[in-house]
N, C-alpha and C positions, 0 to 999 in steps of 0.2 A: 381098439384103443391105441394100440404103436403106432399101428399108419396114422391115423389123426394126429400123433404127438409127433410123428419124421414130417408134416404136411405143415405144420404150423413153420413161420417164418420164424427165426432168432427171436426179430423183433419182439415177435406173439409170443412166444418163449419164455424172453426174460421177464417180459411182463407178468406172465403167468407164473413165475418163481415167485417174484416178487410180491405178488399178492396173496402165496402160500394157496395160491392153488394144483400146483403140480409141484413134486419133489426134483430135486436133483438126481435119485434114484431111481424117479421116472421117467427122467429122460436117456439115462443111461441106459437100463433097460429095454426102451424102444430102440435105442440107437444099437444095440447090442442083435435084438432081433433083423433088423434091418440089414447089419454087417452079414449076421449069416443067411441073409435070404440072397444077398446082390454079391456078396464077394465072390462067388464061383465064375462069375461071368467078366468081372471085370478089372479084378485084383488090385485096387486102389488103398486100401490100406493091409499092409500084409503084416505089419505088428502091430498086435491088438496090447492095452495093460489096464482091463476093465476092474479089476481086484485093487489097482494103486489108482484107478475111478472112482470105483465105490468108498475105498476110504478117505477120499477125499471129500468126496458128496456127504458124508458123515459127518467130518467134519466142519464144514458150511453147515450144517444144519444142526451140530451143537452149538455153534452160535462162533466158532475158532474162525479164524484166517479170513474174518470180514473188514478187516481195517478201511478196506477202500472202497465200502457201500457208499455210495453217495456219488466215487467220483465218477467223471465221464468215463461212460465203456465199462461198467460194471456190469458182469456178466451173470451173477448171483449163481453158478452152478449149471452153464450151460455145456456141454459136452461138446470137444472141436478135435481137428484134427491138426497133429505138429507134422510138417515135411520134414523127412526122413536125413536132413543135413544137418537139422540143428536137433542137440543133446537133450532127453529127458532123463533125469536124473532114475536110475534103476529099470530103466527102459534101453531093452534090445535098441542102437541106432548104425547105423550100418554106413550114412551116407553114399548106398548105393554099389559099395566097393565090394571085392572077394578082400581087400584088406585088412578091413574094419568087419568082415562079416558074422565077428562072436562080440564084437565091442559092448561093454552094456556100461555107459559110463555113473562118475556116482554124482556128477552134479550137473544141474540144468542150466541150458543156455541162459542167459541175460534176458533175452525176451520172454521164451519160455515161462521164468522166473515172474516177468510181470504182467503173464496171460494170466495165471494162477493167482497171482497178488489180487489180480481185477475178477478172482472170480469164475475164469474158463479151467474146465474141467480136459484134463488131456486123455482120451479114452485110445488114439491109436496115432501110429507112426505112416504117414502117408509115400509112398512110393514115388522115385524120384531116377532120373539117369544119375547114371555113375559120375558123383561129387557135382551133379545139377548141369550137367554140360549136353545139351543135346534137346533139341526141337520133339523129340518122340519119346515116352517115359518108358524103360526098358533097362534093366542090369543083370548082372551075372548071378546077382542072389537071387531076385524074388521074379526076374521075369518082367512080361509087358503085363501093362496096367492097357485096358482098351475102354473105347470111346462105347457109351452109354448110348447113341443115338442109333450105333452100326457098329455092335461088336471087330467087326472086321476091321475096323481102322482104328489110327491112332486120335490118344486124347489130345496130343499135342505134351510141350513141355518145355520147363523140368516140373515143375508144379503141376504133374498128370496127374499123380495119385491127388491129390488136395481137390482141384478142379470137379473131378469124378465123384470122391467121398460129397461133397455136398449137391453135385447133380444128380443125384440117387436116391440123395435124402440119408447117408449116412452117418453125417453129421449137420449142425445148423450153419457151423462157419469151419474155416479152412485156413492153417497159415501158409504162407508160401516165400515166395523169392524169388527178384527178379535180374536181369542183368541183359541181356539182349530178347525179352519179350515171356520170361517163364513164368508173369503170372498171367498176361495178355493172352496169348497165342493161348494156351488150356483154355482158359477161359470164353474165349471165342469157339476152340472146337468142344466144347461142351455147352453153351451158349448159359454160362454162366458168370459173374462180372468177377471184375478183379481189378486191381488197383496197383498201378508203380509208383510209390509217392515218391515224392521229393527227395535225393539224398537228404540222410540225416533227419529226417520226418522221424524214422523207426529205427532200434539201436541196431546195429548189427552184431554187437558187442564183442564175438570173441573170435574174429576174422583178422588173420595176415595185412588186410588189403583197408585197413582201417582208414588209410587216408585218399582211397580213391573212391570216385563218389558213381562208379557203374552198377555195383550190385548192391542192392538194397532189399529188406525186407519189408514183407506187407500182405494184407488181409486178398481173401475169398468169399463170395458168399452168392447165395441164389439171387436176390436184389440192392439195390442202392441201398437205401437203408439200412439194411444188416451188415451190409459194407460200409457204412459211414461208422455204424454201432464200434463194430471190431476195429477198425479204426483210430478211432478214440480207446477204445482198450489200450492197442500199443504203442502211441504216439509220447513221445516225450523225452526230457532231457536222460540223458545216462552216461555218467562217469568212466564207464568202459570204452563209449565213443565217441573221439574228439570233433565229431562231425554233427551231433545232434544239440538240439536245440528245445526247448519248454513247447509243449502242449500247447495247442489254440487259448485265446480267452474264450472262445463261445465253440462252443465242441461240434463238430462233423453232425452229428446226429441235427442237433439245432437248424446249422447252417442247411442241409437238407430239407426240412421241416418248414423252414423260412425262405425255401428257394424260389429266385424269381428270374426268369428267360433270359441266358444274354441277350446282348444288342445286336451282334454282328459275330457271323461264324464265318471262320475261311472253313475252305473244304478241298480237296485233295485228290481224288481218285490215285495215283500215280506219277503225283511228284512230275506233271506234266513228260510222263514217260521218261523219267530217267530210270525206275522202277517198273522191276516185270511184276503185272496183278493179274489174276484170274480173271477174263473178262467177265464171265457171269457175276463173282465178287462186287467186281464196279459198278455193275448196272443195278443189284442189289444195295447196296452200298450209297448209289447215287439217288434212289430212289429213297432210302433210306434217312438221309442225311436232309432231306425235302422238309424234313416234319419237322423240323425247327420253323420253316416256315409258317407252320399253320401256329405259332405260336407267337408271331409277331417280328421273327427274327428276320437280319438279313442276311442270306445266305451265298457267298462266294468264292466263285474258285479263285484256289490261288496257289501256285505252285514252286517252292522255296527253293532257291538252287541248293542243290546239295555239294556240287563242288567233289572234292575227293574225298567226303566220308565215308563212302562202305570201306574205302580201302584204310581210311584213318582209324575204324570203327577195329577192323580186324588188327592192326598194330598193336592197340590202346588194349584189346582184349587180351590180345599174345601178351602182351607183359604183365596184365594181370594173372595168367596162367603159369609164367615163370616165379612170380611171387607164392603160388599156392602150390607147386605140382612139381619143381626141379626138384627138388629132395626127397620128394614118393617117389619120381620117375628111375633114380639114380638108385634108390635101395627096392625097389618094386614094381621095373617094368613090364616084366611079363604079364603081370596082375591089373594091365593100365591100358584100357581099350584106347585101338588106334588114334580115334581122335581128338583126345588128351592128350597123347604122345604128338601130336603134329602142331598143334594151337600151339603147348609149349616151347619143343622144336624153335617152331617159328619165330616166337617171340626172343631166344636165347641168340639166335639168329640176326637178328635186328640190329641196325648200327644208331648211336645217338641222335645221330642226321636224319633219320625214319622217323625217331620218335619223338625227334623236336617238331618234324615236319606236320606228325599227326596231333600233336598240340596246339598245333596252330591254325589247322583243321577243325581242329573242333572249337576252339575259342571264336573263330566267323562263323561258324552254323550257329551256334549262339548266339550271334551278334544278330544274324540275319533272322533267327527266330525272337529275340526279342526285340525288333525292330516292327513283323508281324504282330505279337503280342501286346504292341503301343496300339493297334487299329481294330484286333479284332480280340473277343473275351476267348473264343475258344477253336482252335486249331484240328479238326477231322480228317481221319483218313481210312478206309479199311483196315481192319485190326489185326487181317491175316492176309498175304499173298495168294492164299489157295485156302479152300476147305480143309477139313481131315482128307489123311492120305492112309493110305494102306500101313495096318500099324507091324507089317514088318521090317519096313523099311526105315533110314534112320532119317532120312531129310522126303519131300518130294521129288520125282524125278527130275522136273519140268515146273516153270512156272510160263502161262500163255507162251507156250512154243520154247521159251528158252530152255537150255539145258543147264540142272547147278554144278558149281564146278567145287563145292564144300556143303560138310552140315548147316552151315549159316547165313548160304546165299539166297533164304527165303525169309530173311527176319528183321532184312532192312527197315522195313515202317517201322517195327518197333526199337531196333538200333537208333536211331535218329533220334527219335524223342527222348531214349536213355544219355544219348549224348547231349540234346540240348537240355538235362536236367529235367525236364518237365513231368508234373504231376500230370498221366495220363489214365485213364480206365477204360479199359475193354468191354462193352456190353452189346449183347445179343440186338440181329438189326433182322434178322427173317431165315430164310432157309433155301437151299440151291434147290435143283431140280430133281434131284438125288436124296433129298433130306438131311440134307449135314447141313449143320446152322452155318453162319456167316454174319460179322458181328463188326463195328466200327468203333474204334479208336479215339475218343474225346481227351484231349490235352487241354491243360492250363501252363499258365510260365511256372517256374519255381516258387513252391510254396505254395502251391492256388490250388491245394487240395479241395477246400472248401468248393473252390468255383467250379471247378470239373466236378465233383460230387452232383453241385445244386443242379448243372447240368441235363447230367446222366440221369438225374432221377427224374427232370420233367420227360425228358425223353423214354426214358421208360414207361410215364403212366400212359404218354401215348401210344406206346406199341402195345402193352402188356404180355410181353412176352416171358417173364417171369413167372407167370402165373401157370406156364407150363411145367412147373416143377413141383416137385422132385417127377424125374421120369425113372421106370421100368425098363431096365436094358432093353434090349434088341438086338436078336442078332441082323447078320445082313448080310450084304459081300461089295465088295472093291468095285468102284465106278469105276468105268473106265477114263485113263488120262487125259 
């Protein structure tokens, strides 16, 4: 009976709440068996708070805390998981640090706040690098979280634990967060989708960095659909941040539902080699991105100058780390892995002449990506530089022969698109030669959640690749580089 109830999609889920055929208590319970049958292998949610679960599910089904039946992204008592950065009110939250590592705060994030309002059941604390900073999910509390397809390597990150808990079937959906690719890149090495919407799409609410528009929050889940669903959960205006804006008139879910093939797709491999990719990746990738054709599209390359973004990318980040991380650094460095201490560093380092320079940087990649965005509905690229890697390590060694010369020299595809604002989704495209998935990157302009949604979902039903989930760890071992 559990596995049938962890096998079912969200979708099928809430449907099944809703008709008062399965309890909220039943799904907690599955989801509960589940944790302990997968957690030893892969460590994706390491705080469990099933007991502040249940009486929640109790109260949804006294008939309490339904105000928002009806609206979009009502989740009637579906069980999810929150990433380990943002607050569950009475729940162990650690954001990864030895700082924070007894924190148990008393009130929940903003968003949090309005998983719950809609419905979503918080049953565990999903596994995250320290304070979200890093391509591979690993900290000093709880350890590496590892990839479900090939225990041996990484899930990717910072949204490893998230990614994993719902590619195992441990939960239905995942929250996460993104900033230079940490719902994307999981999401790819787990070959589970995920979504960077729009700044200001989802609140961030209680962030330093309220007014820059790189890290955003936003959903996980096994297919389009369940990711449109969550979605709609946490889309909408909020008063906490001056960046968000009102809910769709016609909800994600719909827009999906009603989706019909762009016209015209650029496609990418490589940013015409200004970017190292995996060759196998591209060829996967390019074969991959093919299947829009069979659907009427027109499919071409087209490859955007980038100009001096990586270097603008890594500026714009540096000063957001000075905003979040000088004042821990200065009372808590020892306690502050190296690569926190350098990104910040860096940033403190900076003269106004850098940071006008990457202002301006980024304001033409915008220009030149909504310039493509006038010709074509949807902008592809590979979703990852490389497969999973060896989940000791914190970045890959190597991308196609090059050597990185930092944690974030493999994250540029998804840099890019965070800087050009775009509403982009990562979803599963096949599998290397090794068996580690490998998955392509579908962008809309800003705002065009919907359109990348409607997308990602035709393109799913022709792959069907979704339907390989929840999967059974695996152990494995480390391909060779």
């Amino acid at each position: 009976m559990s596995h049938d109830l962890i096998s079912l999609t969200a979708t099928e889920a809430v449907t099944r709440l809703r008709r008062g055929e399965l309890s909220p208590l039943d799904l907690i319970a599955a989801a509960a068996a589940r944790i302990e049958a997968v957690e030893p292998a892969v460590n994706a949610l390491p705080t469990l708070c099933l007991d502040r679960a249940r009486d929640h599910a109790k109260r949804l089904m006294a008939g309490q805390g339904r105000e928002a039946e009806g609206e979009a992204g009502w989740l009637g008592g579906l069980p999810v998981s929150i990433k380990d950065l943002n607050d569950v009110a009475g729940v162990r939250t650690t954001y990864g640090s030895p700082i924070f590592k007894d924190h148990v705060p008393t009130a929940s994030h903003p968003l949090v706040r309005r998983i719950e309002r809609k419905g979503g059941i918080v049953i565990a604390k999903s596994n995250t690098p320290e304070f979200g900073a890093g391509g591979s999910t690993f900290n000093e509390v709880f350890g590496r979280t590892r990839n479900p397809w090939n225990t041996a390597l990484t899930c990717g990150g910072s949204t490893g634990g998230g990614a994993v808990s719902v590619a195992t079937g441990e939960v239905w959906l995942a929250h996460g967060s993104d900033h230079g690719g940490s719902l994307r890149r999981p999401g790819t090495y787990c070959s589970v989708v995920g979504i960077r919407p729009s700044p200001g799409r989802v609140t961030r609410g209680t962030s330093n960095n309220l007014f820059s528009p790189l890290s955003v929050q936003g959903p996980m889940a096994r297919n389009i659909p369940d990711l449109a669903l969550f979605l709609d959960t946490m889309a909408g205006q909020c008063g906490l941040d001056p960046l968000t804006y009102d809910a769709p008139a016609v909800s994600y879910v719909q827009a999906v539902k009603e989706a019909r093939p762009p016209k015209r797709v650029a496609w990418s491999p490589n940013y015409g080699g200004q970017l190292a990719v995996d060759r196998e990746t591209r060829a996967i990738c390019e074969k991959a991105v093919r299947r829009f054709e069979e659907m009427g599209c027109i499919v071409e390359e087209v490859n955007p100058d980038l100009g001096g973004l990586e270097e603008a990318f890594m500026i714009l980040r540096s000063q957001h780390f000075v905003v979040d991380r000088e004042l821990q650094i200065q009372a808590h460095r020892d306690l502050i892995k190296p690569d926190i201490i350098w990104n910040t560093e860096k940033g403190l380092a900076q003269t106004p002449s850098q940071l006008a320079w990457a202002e301006r940087e980024r304001a033409a990649f915008y220009r030149r990506m909504a310039a493509l965005f006038a010709t074509y509905d949807i902008f592809v690229t590979p979703s990852a530089a490389t497969p999973a890697f060896d989940v000791n390590l914190r970045n890959p060694e190597k991308v196609d022969g090059q050597v990185l010369t930092n944690y974030m020299g493999a994250s540029m595809l998804n840099a890019a698109m965070t800087l050009a604002a775009a509403a982009a989704v990562a979803i599963p495209a096949g599998f290397d030669q090794y068996g580690r998935p490998v998955g392509l990157q579908i962008a809309a302009p800003t705002r065009g959640e919907a359109a990348v949604l409607s997308a990602s979902a035709l393109f799913e039903q022709v792959t069907g690749l979704d339907r390989l989930l929840p999967i059974d760890p695996r152990p494995g071992v480390v391909p060779p580089v």
